[in-house]
ZAMARGU-4260 file (C-alpha; in steps of 0.2 Angstrom, whole numbers, plus 5000, padded with zeros to 4 digits):
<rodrens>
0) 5164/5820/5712 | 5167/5809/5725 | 5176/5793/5725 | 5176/5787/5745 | 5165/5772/5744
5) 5175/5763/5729 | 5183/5749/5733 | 5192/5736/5721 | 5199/5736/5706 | 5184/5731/5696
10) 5173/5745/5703 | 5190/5760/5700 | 5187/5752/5681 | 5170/5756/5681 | 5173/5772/5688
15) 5186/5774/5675 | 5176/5770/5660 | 5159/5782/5664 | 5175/5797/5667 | 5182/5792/5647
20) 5164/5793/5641 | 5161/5809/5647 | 5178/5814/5642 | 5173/5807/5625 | 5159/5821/5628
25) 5167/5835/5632 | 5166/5849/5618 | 5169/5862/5628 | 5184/5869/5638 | 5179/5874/5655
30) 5169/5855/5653 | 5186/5847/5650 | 5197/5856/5660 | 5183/5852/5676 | 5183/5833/5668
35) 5205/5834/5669 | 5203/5838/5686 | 5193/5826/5691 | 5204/5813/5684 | 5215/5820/5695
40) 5208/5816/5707 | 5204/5800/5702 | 5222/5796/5703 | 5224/5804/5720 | 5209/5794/5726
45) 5211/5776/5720 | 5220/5764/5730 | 5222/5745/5728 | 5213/5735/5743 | 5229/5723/5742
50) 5246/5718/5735 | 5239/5711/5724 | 5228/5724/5716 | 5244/5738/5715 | 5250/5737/5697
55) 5232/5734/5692 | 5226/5751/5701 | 5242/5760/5693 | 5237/5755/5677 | 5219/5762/5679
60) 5230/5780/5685 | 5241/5779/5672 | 5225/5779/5660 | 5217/5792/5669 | 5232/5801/5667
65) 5233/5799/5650 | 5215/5803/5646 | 5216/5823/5658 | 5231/5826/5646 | 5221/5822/5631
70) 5205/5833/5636 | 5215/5848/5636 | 5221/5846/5619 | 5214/5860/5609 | 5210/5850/5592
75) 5196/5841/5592 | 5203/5828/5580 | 5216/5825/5590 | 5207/5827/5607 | 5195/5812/5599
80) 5210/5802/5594 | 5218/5803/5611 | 5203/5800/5621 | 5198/5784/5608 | 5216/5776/5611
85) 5215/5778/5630 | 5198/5771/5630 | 5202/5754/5620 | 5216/5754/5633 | 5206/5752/5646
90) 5193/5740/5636 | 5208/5729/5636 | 5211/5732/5655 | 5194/5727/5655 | 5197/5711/5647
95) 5211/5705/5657 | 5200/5708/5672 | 5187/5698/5667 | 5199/5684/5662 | 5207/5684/5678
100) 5192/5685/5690 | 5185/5669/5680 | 5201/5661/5681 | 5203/5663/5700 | 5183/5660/5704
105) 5184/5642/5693 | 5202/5639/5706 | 5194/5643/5722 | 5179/5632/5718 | 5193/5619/5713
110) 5202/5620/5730 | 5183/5619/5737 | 5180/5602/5729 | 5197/5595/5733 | 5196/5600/5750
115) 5177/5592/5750 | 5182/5575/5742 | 5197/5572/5754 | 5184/5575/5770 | 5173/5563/5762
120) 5189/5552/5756 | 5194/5553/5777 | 5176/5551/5783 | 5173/5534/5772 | 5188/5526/5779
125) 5184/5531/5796 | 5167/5521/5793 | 5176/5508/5786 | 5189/5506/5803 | 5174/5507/5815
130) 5165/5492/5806 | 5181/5483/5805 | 5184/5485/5824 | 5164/5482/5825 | 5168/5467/5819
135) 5183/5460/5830 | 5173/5466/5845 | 5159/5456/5841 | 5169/5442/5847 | 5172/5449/5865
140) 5160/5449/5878 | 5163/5467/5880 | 5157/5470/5860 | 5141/5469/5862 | 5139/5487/5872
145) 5154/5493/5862 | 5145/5488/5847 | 5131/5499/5848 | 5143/5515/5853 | 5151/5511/5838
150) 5135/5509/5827 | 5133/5527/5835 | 5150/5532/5829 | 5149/5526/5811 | 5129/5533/5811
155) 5138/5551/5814 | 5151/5550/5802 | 5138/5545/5789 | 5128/5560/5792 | 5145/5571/5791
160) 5150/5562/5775 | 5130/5565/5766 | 5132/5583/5772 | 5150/5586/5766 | 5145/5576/5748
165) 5128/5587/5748 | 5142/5604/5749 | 5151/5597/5733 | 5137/5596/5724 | 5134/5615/5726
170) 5150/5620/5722 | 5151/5609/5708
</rodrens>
């Protein structure tokens, strides 16, 4: 079995899982002694992308570990019991995962949104500057022709703001 193209700890999970279901399979010895092997190499092969991911991806090897010592155990009883415990640890792995990949999606669309409101938040008082300094021009002879640059000015950052505003409505 090859494990080259995984990458993440969510996909070494899933990789995980389908070895304990066949290892929940296993009924015969050169079967589980091939299956131990491969969790061998399981452990040798997985790598966290990040720092992040390290304790997460030693987890998952301590598992497999766990599970390539239990396939060899002669009783099936207890071959079963060993495999079923190391299984519901990683269903709880699992868990956590989830939990944490939903966590950190619903932050990074927070950070998104915050960072959206305070370009609209800089782009409505910009508006608000160039039609106050509009209006003190209008005084001048100069205004005039500065007045229609500025009309230009606020057109743009109108634009900006409805496109920024349209953003946070997707993330949202």
């Amino acid at each position: 079995m090859s494990f080259e193209n995984i990458r993440g700890v969510e996909r070494w999970a899933e990789e995980l899982n389908k070895l304990v279901d066949q290892a929940r399979q296993a009924d015969d010895s050169p079967k589980r002694r091939e299956l131990s092997e491969t969790l061998t190499d399981f452990i040798v092969a997985s790598h966290p992308e990040n720092s992040d991911e390290r304790a997460k991806i030693s987890q998952l090897d301590d598992l497999a570990a766990s599970v390539s010592e239990g396939i060899l155990i002669d009783d099936s009883q207890q071959r079963l019991r060993a495999i079923a415990s190391r299984a519901n640890e990683l269903a709880k792995f699992k868990k956590v995962l989830v939990d944490e990949s939903t966590r950190n999606l619903a932050s990074a669309r927070s950070i998104r949104l915050d960072n959206l409101r305070a370009g609209i938040g800089v782009a409505t008082d910009l508006v608000e500057s160039l039609n106050k300094v509009k209006s003190d021009l209008a005084e001048s002879e100069e205004g005039e022709n500065a007045g229609t640059k500025i009309d230009k000015a606020i057109k743009s950052v109108q634009d900006a703001r409805a496109v920024m505003e349209g953003l946070g409505t997707m993330f949202g």
